[in-house]
C-alpha positions in Angstrom: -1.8 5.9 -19.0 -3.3 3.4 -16.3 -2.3 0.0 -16.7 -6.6 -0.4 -16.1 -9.1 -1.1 -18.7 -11.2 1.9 -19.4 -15.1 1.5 -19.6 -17.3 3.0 -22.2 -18.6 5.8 -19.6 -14.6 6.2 -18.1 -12.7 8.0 -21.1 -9.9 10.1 -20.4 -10.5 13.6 -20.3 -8.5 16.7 -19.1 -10.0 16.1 -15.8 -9.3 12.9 -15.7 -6.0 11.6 -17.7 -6.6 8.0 -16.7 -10.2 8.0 -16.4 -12.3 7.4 -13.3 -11.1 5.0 -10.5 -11.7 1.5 -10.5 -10.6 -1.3 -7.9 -8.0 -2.9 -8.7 -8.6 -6.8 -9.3 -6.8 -9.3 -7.3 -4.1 -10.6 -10.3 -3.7 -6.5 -10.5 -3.4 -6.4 -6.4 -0.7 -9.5 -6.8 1.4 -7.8 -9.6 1.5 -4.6 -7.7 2.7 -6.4 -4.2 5.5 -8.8 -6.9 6.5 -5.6 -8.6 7.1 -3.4 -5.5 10.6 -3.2 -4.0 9.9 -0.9 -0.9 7.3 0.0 1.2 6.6 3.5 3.2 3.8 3.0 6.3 2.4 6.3 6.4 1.0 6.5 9.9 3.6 4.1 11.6 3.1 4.1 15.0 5.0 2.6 18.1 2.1 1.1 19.7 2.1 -2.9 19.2 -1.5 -3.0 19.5 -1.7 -0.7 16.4 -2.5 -2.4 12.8 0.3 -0.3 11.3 2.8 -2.3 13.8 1.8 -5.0 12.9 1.7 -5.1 9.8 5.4 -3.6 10.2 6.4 -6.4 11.9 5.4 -8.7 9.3 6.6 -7.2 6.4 10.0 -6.6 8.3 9.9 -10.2 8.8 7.8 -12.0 5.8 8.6 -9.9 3.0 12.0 -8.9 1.5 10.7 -5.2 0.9 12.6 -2.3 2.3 10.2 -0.8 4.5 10.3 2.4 5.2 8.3 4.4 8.1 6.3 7.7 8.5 5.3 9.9 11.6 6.3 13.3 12.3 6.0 12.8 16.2 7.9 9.3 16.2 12.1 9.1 15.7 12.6 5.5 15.7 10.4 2.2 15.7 11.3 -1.7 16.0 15.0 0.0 15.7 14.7 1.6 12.2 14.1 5.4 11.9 11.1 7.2 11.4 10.8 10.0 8.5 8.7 12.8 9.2 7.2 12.6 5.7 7.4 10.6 2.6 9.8 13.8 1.3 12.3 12.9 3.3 12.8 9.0 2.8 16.7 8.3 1.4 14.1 6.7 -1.8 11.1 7.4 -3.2 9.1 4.3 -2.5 6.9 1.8 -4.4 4.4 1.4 -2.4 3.2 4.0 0.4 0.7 2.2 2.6 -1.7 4.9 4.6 -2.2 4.1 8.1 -4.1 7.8 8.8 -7.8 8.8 8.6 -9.9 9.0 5.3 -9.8 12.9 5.6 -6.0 12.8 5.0 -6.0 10.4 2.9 -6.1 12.4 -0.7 -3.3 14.7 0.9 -1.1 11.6 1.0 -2.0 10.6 -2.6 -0.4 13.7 -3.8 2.6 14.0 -2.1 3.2 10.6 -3.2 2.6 11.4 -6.9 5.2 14.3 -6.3 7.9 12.5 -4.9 7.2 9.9 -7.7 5.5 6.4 -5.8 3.9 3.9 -8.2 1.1 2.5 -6.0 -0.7 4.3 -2.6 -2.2 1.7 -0.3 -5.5 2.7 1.9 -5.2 0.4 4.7 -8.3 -1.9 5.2 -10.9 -0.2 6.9 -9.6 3.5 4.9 -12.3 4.5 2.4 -12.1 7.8 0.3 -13.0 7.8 -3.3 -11.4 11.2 -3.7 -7.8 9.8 -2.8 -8.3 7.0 -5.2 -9.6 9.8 -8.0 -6.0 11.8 -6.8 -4.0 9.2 -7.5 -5.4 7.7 -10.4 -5.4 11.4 -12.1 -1.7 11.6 -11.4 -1.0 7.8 -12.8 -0.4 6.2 -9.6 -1.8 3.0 -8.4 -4.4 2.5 -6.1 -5.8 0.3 -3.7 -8.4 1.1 -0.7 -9.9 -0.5 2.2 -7.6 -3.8 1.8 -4.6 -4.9 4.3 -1.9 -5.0 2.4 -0.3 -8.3 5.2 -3.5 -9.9 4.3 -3.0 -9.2 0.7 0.7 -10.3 0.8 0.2 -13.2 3.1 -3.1 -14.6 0.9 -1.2 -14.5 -2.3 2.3 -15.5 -0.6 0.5 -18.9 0.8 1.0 -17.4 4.0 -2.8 -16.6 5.0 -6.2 -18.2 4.6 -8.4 -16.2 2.3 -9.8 -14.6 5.5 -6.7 -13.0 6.5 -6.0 -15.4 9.5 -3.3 -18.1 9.5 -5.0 -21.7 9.7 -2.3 -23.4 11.4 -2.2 -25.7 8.6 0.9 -27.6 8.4 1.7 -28.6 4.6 4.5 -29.2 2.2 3.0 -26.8 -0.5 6.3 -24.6 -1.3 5.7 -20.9 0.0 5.4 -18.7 -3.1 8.4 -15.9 -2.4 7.8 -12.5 -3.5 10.4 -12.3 -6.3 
């Protein structure tokens, strides 16, 4: 069962083993980003201009995840390959993080619970309830419409709560993620 609290009106039922869908908090959001080892970007693309790039780019650099990337069309980005689909990664993943529209969205959320993830990621600005209900019926994770740099950065002392970096110069000690 979900590591979420179940309201009242939310029971499990056959339909709905964990119950219905509820956002993750942000302690919930920080355990999954402390927990996770790996990272697949669903949607990577070669463009630096792109969000999924750049968010790439700074978990490449910022994090100590292995991340992992995922476009059919695309063999290699910022020199590490590109897997056609979250099948074929060398490991299943602990967070898959969905650069790719809405529409696709619930289709992602079950591969993922069949190759095993823990946690599917709905980039910030990627809404679907029904890929939220997919995953949360198969006991994954799930987290929509938030950036998981911002995220990472935010709770990583990296990033204002805004998402931006404030140029800031302090002696705080960055918080590492394990």
């Amino acid at each position: 069962m979900s590591e979420q609290t179940l309201k009242h009106d939310d029971v499990a039922t056959a339909e709905r083993p964990h119950g219905r869908w509820e956002a993750p908090s942000p302690s919930r959001r920080l355990q999954l980003l402390r927990s996770a080892k790996s990272v697949a970007i669903v949607g990577m693309s070669d463009k630096p201009a792109r969000a999924s790039y750049f968010v790439a780019t700074y978990l490449l650099s910022s994090s100590s995840y292995t991340v992992y990337f995922v476009n059919p069309r695309l063999k290699e980005v910022l020199g590490q390959p590109v897997y056609a689909s979250l099948k074929d990664l060398p490991e299943v993943p602990d967070i898959v993080d969905i650069f790719r529209r809405p529409d696709d969205v619930p289709g992602i959320a079950q591969e993922a619970a069949e190759i095993g993830a823990k946690t599917i990621w709905a980039q910030l600005g990627i809404h679907s309830d029904e890929a939220m209900q997919v995953a949360q019926d198969a006991g994954l994770n799930a987290v929509q419409n938030r950036c998981i740099k911002i995220e990472h950065g935010r709770f990583h002392g990296n990033l204002h709560l805004a998402g931006f970096n404030t140029g800031v110069i302090s002696a705080k000690r960055q918080i590492l993620d394990r």
